[in-house]
N, C-alpha and C positions, 0 to 999 in steps of 0.2 A: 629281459634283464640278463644282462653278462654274471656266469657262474663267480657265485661268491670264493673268496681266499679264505680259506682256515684261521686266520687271524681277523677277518672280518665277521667272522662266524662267532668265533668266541670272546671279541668284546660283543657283539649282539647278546650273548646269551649271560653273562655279568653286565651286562647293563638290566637287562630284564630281571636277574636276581635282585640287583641290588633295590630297583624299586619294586619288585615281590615284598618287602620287608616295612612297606608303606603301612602303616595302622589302618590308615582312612578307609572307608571300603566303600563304592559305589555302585550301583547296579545297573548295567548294561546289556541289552539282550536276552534277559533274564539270567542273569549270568554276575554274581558278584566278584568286585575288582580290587585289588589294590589300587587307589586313585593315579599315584602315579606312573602303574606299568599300565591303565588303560589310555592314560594319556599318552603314552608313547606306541603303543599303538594306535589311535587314533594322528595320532602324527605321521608314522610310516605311511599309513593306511593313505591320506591328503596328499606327502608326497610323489605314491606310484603314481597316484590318479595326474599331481601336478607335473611332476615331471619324472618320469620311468627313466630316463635315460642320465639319471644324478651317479655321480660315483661313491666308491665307497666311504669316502670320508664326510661327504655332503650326507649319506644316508647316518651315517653314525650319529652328526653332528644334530640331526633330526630327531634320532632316534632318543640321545641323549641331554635335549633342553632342560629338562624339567628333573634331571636323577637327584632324586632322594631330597625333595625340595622341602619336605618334612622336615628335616632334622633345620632349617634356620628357619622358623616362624614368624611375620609380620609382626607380634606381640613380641619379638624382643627389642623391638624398637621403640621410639617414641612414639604415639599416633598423631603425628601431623606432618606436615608437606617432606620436611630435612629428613624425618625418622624414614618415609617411606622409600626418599631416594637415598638413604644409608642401603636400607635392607635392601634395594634393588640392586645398589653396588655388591654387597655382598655376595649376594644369592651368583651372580651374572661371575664374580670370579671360584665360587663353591663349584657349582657346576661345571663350569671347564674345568678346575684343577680336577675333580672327582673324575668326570670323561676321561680324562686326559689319565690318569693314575690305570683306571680300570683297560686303555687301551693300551698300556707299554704292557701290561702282565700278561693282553692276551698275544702281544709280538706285536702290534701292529708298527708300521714304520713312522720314523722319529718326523717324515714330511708329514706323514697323513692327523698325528697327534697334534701337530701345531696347528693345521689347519679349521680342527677338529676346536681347540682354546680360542682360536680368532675368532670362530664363527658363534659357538656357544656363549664367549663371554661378549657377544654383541658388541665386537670391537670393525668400528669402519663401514656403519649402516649405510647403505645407499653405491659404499665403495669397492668393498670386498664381496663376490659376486654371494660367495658360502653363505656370510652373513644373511645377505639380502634373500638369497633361497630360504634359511629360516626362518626369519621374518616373514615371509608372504607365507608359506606354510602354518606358523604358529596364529597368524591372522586367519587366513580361512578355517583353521582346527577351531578357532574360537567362534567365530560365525557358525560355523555347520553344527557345534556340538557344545558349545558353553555360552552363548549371550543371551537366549533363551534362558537357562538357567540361570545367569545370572544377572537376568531381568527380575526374575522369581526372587531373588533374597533379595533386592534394594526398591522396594513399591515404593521408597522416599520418591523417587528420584523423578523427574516431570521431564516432559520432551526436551524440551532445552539442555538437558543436561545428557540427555540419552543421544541426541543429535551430537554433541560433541566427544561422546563417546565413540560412538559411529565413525564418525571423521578423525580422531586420532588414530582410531585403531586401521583405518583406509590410509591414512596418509603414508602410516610405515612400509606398506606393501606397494608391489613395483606395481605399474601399468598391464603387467602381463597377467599380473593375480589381479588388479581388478578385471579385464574381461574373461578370464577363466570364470570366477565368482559370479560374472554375471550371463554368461552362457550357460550354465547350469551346469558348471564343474562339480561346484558341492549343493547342496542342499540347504535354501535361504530360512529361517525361520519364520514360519508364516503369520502369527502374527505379531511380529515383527515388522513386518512389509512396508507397511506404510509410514512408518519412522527411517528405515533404512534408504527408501525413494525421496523421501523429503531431506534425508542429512546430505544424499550425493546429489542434488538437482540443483541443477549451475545457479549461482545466484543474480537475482535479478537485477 
């Protein structure tokens, strides 16, 4: 990894404040977290492995998905289809504005902050390369360290619905994140396995 810039440093290190300040608290490696600074770490962590050679504003834009996702809760929405895709809108411009605020304080430069809003506010999927880097990152972060889990809170849910979970959450990521995920870039959940083989097996 090419030596980080002082300004890349210190929005790293306000962004990891700011979600320090997370209530949730999860346990990982015996090691309890604030939910959302270990998600950002687990983010980083997906990126080197995916791609080491991301630049600084691609690493930021990684780093900072998910900052401070507490403060706008699902429950201030309606609960049904419109409320969910309100709060998504939301959250998707919360996020970049909040990156974007925490990265002019630490100097970062006014290119690498826009880039930093496109790509966090998941603006031009499939288009804007930044975007699509997150994307396939936040996809495998969720495979290797949350479907598992959150298989564990919804036992409603029957294969058929798990299969199309599977395939939305594949479709967002490029081709390059599915054969990394399937080389054994990350770590599949195992049992798992045999929902994840039957959602990606060509149809007959």
């Amino acid at each position: 990894m090419a030596p980080q810039s002082p300004a890349y440093e210190r929005a790293v290190a306000l962004i990891d404040a700011a979600n320090a300040e997370d209530p949730n608290i999860e346990l990982a490696d015996g090691k309890e977290w604030p939910k959302e600074l270990l998600y950002s770490q687990r983010m980083s962590d997906i990126l080197q492995r995916y791609t080491p050679e991301a630049d600084e504003a691609q690493r930021l834009a990684i780093h900072a998905q998910h900052i401070q996702r507490w403060k706008s809760p699902r429950s201030d929405y309606p609960m049904d289809r419109n409320g969910y895709l309100q709060w998504r809108t939301h959250l998707y411009k919360f996020h970049a504005e909040t990156a974007a605020a925490l990265m002019a304080q630490a100097g970062c430069s006014a290119e690498d902050i826009d880039r930093v809003k496109q790509a966090v506010g998941k603006r031009a999927l499939k288009v804007n390369r930044d975007t699509q880097l997150l994307e396939d990152v936040a996809g495998l972060t969720f495979i290797e360290h949350y479907m598992l889990e959150f298989a564990g809170k919804h036992p409603e849910y029957d294969e058929a619905k798990w299969i199309d979970i599977i395939r939305k959450t594949w479709k967002k990521m490029s081709e390059r994140a599915h054969q990394f995920a399937l080389s054994g870039g990350i770590r599949l959940p195992e049992p798992l396995l045999p929902l994840i083989q039957k959602a990606l097996a060509p149809a007959e």
